[in-house]
C-alpha positions in Angstrom: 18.4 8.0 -2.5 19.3 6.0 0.3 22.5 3.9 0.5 22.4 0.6 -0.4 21.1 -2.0 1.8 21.9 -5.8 2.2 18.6 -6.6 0.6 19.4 -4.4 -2.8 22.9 -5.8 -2.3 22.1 -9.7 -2.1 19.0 -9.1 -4.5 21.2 -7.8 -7.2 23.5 -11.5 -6.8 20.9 -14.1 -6.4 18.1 -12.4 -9.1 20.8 -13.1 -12.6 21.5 -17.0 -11.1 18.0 -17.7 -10.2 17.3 -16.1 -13.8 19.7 -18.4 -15.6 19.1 -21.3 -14.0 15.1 -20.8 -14.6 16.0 -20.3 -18.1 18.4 -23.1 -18.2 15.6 -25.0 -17.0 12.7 -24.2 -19.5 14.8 -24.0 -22.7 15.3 -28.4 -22.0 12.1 -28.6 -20.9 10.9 -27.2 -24.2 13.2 -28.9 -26.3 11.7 -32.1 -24.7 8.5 -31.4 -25.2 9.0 -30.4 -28.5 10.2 -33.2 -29.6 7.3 -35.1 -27.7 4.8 -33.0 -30.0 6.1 -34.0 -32.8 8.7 -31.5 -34.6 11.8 -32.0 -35.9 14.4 -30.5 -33.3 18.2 -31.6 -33.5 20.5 -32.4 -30.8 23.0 -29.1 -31.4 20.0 -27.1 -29.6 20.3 -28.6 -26.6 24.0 -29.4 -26.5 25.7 -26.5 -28.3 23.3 -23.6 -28.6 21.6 -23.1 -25.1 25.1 -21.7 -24.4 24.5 -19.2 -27.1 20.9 -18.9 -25.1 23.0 -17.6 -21.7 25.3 -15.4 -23.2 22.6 -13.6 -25.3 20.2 -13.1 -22.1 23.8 -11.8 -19.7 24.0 -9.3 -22.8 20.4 -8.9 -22.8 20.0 -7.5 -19.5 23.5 -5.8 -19.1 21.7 -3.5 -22.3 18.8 -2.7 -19.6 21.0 -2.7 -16.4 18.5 -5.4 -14.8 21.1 -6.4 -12.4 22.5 -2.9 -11.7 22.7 -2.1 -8.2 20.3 0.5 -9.8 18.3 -1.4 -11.4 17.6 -3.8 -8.4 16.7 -0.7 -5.9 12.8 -0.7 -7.2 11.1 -3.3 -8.2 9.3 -1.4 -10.6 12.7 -1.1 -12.2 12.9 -5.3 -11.9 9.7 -4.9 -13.5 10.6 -3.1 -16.7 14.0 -3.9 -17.2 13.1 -7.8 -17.7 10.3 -7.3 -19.5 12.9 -5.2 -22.0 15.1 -8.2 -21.3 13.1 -10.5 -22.4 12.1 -9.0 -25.6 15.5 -8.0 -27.2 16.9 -11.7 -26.1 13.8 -13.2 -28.4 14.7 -11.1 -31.3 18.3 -12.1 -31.0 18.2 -15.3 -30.2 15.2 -16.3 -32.8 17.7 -14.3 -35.4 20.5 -15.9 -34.5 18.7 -19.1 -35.0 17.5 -18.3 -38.2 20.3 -17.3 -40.1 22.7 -20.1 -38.3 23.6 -22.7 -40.3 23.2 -26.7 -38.7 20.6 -25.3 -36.6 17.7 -27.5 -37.3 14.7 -26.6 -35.3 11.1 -26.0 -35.3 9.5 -22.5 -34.4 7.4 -24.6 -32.1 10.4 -24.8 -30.1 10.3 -21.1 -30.2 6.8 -20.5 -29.3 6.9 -22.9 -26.2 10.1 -21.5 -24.8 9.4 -18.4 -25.0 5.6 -18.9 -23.8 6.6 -20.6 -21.3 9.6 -18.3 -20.3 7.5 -15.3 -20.5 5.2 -16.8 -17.5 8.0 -18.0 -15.7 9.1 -14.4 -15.0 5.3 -13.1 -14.3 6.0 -15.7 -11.5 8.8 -15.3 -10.8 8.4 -11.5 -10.1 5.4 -12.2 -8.4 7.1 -14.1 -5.8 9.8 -11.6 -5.7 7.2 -9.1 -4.5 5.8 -11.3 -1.9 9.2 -12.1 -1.0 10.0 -8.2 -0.3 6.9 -7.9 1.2 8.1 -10.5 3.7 11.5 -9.5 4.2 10.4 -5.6 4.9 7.6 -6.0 6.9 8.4 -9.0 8.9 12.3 -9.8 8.9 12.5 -5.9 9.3 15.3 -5.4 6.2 15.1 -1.7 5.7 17.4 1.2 6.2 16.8 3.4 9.5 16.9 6.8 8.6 15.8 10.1 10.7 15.1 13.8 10.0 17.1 16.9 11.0 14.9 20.0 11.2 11.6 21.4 11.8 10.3 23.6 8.6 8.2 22.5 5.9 10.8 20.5 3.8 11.3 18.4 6.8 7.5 17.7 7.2 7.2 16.8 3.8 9.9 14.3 4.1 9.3 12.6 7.2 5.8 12.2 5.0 7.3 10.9 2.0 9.7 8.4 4.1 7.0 7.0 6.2 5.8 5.9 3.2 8.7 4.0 1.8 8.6 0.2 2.4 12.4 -0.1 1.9 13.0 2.1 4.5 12.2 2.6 8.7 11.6 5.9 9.6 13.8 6.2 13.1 12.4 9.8 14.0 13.7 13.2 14.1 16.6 14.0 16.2 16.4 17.9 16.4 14.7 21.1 15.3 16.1 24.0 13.1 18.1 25.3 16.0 19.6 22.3 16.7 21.1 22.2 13.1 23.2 25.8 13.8 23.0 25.5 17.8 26.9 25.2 18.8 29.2 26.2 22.0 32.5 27.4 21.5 32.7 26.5 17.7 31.4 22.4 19.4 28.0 21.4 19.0 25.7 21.5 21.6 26.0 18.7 24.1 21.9 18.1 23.3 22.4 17.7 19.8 25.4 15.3 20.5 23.3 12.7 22.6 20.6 12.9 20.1 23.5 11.7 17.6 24.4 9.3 19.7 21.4 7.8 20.4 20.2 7.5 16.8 23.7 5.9 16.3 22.7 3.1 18.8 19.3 3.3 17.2 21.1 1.8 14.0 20.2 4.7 12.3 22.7 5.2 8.6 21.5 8.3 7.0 20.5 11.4 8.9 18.7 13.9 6.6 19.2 17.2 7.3 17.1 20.2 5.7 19.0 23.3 5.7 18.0 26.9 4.5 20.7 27.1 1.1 22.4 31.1 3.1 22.8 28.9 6.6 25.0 26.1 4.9 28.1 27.3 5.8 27.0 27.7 9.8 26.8 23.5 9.9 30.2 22.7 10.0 30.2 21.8 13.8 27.4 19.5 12.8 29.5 18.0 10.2 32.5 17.4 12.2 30.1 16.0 15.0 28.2 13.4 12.4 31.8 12.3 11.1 33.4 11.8 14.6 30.1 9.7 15.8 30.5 7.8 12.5 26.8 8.6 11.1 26.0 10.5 7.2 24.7 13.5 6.9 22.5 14.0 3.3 21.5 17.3 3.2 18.5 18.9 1.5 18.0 22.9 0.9 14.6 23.9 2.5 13.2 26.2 -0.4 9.7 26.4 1.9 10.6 29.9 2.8 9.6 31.0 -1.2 7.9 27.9 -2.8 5.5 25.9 -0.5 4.3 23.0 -2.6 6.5 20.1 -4.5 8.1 21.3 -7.4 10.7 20.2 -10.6 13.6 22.5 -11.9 13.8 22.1 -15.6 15.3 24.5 -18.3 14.2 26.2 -21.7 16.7 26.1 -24.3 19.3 25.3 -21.6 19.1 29.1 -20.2 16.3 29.8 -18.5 15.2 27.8 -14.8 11.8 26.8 -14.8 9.8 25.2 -11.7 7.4 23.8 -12.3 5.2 22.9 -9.2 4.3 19.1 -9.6 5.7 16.7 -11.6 3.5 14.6 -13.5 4.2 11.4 -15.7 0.8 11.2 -17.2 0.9 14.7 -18.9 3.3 13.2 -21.5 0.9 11.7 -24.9 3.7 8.5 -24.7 2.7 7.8 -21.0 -0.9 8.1 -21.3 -0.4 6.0 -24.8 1.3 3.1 -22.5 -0.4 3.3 -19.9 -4.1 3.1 -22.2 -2.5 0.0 -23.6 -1.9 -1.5 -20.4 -5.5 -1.2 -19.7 -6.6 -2.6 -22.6 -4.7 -5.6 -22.4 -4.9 -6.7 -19.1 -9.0 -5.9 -18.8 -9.1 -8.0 -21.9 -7.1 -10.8 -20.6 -10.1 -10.2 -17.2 -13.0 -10.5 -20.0 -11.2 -13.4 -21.8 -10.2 -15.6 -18.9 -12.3 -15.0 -15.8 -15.1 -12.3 -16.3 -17.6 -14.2 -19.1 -18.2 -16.7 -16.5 -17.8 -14.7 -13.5 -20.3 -12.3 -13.8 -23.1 -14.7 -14.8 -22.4 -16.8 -11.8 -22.6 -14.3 -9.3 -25.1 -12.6 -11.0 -27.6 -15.7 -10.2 -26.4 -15.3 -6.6 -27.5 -11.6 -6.3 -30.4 -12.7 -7.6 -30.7 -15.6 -5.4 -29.8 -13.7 -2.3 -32.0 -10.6 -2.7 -34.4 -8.6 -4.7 -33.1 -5.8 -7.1 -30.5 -5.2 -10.1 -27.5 -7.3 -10.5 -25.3 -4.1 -11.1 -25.3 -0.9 -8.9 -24.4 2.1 -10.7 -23.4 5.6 -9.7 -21.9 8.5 -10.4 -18.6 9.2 -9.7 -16.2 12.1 -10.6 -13.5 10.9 -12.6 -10.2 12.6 -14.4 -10.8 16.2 -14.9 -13.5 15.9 -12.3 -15.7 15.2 -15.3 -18.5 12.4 -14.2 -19.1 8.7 -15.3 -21.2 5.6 -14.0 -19.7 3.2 -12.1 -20.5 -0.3 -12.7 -20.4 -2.2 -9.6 -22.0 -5.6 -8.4 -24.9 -4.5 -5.9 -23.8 -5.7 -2.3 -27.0 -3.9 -0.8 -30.6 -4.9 -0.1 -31.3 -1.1 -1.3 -30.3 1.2 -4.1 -29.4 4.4 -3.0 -29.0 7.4 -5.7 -26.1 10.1 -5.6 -27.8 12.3 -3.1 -28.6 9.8 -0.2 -24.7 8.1 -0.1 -23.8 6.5 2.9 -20.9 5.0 3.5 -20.8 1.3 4.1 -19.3 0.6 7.5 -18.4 -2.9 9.7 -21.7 -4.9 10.6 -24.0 -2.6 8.2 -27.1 -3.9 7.8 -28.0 -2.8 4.3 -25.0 -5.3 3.3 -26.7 -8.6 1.9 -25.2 -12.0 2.4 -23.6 -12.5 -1.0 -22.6 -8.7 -1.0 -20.6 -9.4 2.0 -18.8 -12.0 0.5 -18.6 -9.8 -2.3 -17.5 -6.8 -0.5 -14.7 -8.7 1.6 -13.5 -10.6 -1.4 -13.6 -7.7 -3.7 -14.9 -9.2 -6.4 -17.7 -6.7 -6.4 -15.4 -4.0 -8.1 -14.8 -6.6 -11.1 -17.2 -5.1 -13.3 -15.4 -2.2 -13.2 -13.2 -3.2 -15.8 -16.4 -2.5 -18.2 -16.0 1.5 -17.3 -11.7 0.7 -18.4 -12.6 -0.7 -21.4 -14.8 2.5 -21.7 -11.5 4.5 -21.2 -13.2 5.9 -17.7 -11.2 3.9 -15.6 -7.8 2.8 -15.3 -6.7 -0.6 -13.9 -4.8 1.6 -11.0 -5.4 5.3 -10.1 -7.1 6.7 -6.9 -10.2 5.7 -6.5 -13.1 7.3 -7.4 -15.5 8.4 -4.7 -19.1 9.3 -4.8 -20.2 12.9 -6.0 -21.6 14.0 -2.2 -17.7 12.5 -0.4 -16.1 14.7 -2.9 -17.9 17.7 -2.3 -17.3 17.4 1.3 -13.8 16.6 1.3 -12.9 18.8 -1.4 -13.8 21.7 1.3 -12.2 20.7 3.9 -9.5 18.5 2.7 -6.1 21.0 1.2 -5.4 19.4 -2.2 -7.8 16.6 -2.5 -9.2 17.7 -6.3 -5.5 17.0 -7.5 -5.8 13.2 -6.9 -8.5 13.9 -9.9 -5.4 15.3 -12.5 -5.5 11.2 -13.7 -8.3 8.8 -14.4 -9.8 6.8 -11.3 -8.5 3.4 -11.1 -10.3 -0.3 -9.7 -7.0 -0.6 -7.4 -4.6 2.3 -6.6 -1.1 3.2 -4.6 -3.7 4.0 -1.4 -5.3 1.2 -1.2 -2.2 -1.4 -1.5 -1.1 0.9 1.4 -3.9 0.2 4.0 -5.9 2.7 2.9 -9.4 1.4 1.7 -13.0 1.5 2.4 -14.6 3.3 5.0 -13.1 6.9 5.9 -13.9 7.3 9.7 -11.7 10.4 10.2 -10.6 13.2 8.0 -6.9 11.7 8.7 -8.2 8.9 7.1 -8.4 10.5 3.9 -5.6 13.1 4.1 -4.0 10.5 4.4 -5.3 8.2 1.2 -4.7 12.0 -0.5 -1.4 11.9 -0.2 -0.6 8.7 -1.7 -3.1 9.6 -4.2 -0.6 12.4 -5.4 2.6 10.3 -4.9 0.9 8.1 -7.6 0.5 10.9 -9.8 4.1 12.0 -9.6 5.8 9.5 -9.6 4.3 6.9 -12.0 5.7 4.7 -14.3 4.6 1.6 -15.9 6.0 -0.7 -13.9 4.7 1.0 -10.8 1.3 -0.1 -12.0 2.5 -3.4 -12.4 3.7 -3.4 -8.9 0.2 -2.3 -7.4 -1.5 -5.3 -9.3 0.7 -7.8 -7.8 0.6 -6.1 -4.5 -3.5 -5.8 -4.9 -3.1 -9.9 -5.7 -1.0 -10.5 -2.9 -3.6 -8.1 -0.1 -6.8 -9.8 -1.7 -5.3 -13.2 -1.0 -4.4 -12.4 2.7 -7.3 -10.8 3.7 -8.4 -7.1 4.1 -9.2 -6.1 7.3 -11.3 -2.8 5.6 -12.5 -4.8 3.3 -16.5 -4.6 4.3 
């Protein structure tokens, strides 16, 4: 949407050669060790065929687009097109070893390079979010952008680009008036300044939203945008008849259809992946850290205070249909789902391990129990006890649609600040409307970003988290 940016434009040059010479790297290390294992491997794979190795990854990832300008805007889009990548150069490469001739090697060989390939690029990637994260948030490398206008399409995108990390949201430079407002076929001298300023301002891309009949009044502010060196992207305000987020589609190519909300999930092969994704990484929890996690700080609890190890609840999940929460219990008491209180800084109903629990977050690991159960997801928003939704639901426009998906342990809100206690009702307005981003704009890889990001916040410390 926005133009491209030094970041997308150096990302999309420095990603393929730190790729190649990562993969360079492992396919000798694994020919080494190999051979230090024991299996027969000759010399013509190191010398002749890693070049074979290059050439089928450059084809790989040209297939996918991976180092598209495109393809580098999101890294949700990094995301899935190596992990597409990476699979298509293993089948062509393991064929093309196969059924060359003089090509002596083991499938060891296979199995370690592409092992240890594989989880080269989960850290890879992980470094490259941290890396954005850095760049954006304190190297400041995002596209200034501002807002033209004052009616409900306007609002909604000032919303929607506050939210964007890749972008700094300059302001807006003018109401509806100002759009049309010209002297003597000039625009006003007001509007001009504004312009100007924004142009000092280093803003790049003003956004303009225009009612579709007043397009051919903002030729003045055309001619003004072009002289002062600044683009205009313009976007018809349909507020006036629709007033919620909607998708133009067509049946049978004929007939226009809006619909009011896109939404991923309602397609079986989303929900399929998506399940799968849960499955497999709550497995790889249970496999690797939860069956000695939970009996550890289960002795703690124990330990620390009198009462269960687990603290269940009811919460409302997708289809606002309910399900128990498994949580460790952070609390000297045990409250049920009519008493809920929120937790808040310095509460003393917070034990001494729960705290640790609590600001670590490891009390929402056994929460992968209720994903294995298929209530949960690993992201989604996140569920909230029976007596908050019924008050927010009433007062709160919108807030049942975050529950159109299943909850989630980790979710787009909370990677974006918003987490534990709601002291306001901005607080959860807010958390609502990235709830609802989430649900129309996910994708796979999205999920996959929110993990990483959830690593990356966990690690630095959560200022909510109590």
């Amino acid at each position: 949407m926005a133009a491209q940016t030094r970041y997308v434009y150096l990302l999309k040059y420095i990603l393929p050669i730190t790729d190649l010479m990562m993969i360079n790297f492992i396919y000798f290390a694994s020919f080494y060790l190999t051979g230090d294992l024991g299996r027969q491997v000759s010399k013509e794979i190191a010398v002749n065929y890693v070049i074979v190795c290059n050439l089928i990854w450059l084809l790989s990832a040209a297939s996918f687009g991976l180092y598209t300008t495109y393809g580098a805007r999101k890294l949700e889009r990094i995301y899935r097109g190596t992990w597409r990548s990476a699979t298509l150069h293993f089948v062509l490469f393991a064929i093309y070893l196969v059924f060359t001739k003089g090509a002596d090697f083991s499938r060891t060989f296979l199995v370690i390079f592409y092992v240890l390939l594989g989880s080269a690029f989960v850290v890879n990637r992980f470094l490259g979010t941290a890396f954005q994260y850095l760049l954006m948030n304190k190297f400041n490398g995002s596209l200034k952008v501002a807002v033209m206008g004052a009616n409900d399409t306007a609002t909604r995108l000032i919303d929607y680009l506050k939210r964007q990390r890749s972008l700094e949201f300059y302001g807006t430079i003018g109401d509806d008036a100002s759009i049309y407002f010209k002297e003597n076929d000039v625009i006003a001298a007001q509007v001009s300044e504004k312009l100007a300023a924004a142009v000092l301002a280093n803003v790049k891309d003003i956004y303009v939203a225009v009612a579709p009949e007043r397009m051919a009044d903002v030729q003045a502010l055309i001619e003004e945008a072009e002289r002062q060196c600044v683009h205009l992207k313009f976007i018809p305000d349909l507020s006036v008849h629709i007033s919620a987020n909607y998708n133009i589609s067509y049946l049978g190519g004929e007939f226009p259809i809006i619909t009011l909300r896109n939404e991923p999930l309602e397609e079986i092969g989303a929900r399929f992946k998506k399940r799968l994704f849960d499955l497999v990484f709550s497995s790889l929890v249970f496999i690797f850290i939860l069956w000695w996690l939970i009996p550890l700080i289960a002795i703690l609890i124990k330990l620390d205070s009198k009462g269960p190890v687990f603290f269940l609840q009811n919460r409302a999940g997708r289809n606002n249909k309910h399900f128990k929460v498994f949580k460790f219990r952070t609390m000297t008491v045990t409250e049920s789902d009519g008493e809920y209180k929120q937790a808040k800084r310095g509460d003393a109903r917070i034990s001494k391990v729960g705290s640790f629990l609590r600001r670590t977050s490891l009390d929402e690991m056994p929460q992968f129990i209720n994903v294995l159960f298929g209530d949960m997801s690993v992201v989604g928003p996140r569920p909230h006890p029976l007596l908050m939704n019924d008050h927010f639901q009433e007062i709160i426009n919108k807030y049942m649609v975050r529950h159109y998906v299943k909850p989630g342990i980790t979710g787009w809100a909370q990677v974006n600040g918003f987490r534990g206690e709601t002291k306001e009702k901005e607080d959860m307005e807010n958390r609502v409307k990235y709830d609802i981003y989430y649900l129309e704009n996910w994708t796979a890889m999205l999920d996959v970003k929110i993990v990483f990001m959830t690593i990356i916040n966990v690690a630095q410390g959560e200022e909510q988290a109590y």
